[in-house]
C-alpha positions as CSV (number, residue, x, y, z in Angstrom):
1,X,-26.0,11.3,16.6
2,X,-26.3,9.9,13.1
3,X,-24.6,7.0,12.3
4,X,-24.8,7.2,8.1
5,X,-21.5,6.6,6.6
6,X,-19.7,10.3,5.4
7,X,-19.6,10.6,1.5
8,X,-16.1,11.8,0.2
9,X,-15.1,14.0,-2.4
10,X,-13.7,12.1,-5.3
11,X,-10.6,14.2,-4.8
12,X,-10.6,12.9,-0.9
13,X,-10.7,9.5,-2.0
14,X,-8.2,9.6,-4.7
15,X,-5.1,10.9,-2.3
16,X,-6.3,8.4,-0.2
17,X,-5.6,5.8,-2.7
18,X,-2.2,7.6,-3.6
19,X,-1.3,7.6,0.1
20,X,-1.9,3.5,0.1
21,X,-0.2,3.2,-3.2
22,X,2.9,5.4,-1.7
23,X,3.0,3.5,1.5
24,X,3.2,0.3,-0.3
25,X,5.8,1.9,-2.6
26,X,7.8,2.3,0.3
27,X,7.6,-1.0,2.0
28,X,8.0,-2.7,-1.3
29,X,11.6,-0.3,-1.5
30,X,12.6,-1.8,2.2
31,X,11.8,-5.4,1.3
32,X,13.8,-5.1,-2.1
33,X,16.6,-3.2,0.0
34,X,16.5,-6.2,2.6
35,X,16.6,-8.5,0.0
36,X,19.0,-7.5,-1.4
37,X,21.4,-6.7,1.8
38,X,20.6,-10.6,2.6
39,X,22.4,-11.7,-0.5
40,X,19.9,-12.1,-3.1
41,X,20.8,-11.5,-6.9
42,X,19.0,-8.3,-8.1
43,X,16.1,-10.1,-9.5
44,X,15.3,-11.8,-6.8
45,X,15.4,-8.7,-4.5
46,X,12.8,-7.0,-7.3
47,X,10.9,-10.3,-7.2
48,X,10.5,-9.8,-3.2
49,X,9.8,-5.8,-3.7
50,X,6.8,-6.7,-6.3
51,X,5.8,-9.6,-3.8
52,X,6.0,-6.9,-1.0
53,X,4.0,-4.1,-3.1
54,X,1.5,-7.2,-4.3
55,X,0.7,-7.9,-0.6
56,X,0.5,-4.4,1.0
57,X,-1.4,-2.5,-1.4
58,X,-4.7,-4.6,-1.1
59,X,-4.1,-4.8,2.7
60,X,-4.0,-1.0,2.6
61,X,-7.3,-0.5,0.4
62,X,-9.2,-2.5,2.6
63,X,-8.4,-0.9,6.0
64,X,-8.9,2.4,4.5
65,X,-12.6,1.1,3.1
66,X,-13.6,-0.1,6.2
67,X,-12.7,2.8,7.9
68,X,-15.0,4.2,5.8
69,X,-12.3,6.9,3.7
70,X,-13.1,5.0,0.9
């Protein structure tokens, strides 16, 4: 069994980084929604969302690189 890493297509790799970017999309939605729901002004909640996006789209990039999609 050979254990060299599998090369993607670009095309594999580049929906893999739109699925991160998505996913953080999304969490960065239910921390502003959160945010906001707990009583923070509007630009507070977009300050948590971009805070939220900021923190879960490197997380995402990394565990998808050493899993070896990237």
């Amino acid at each position: 069994m050979s254990t060299q890493p599998v090369s993607h297509p670009p095309v594999v790799r580049a929906l893999w980084v739109l699925v991160a970017v998505l996913f953080s999309a999304l969490v960065a939605l239910v921390a502003g929604i959160l945010s906001g729901a707990a009583g923070s002004t509007l630009p507070e909640a977009v300050l948590h969302a971009g805070g939220a996006f900021a923190a879960t789209l490197p997380l995402c990039l990394t565990v998808l690189s050493a899993l070896g999609a990237l």
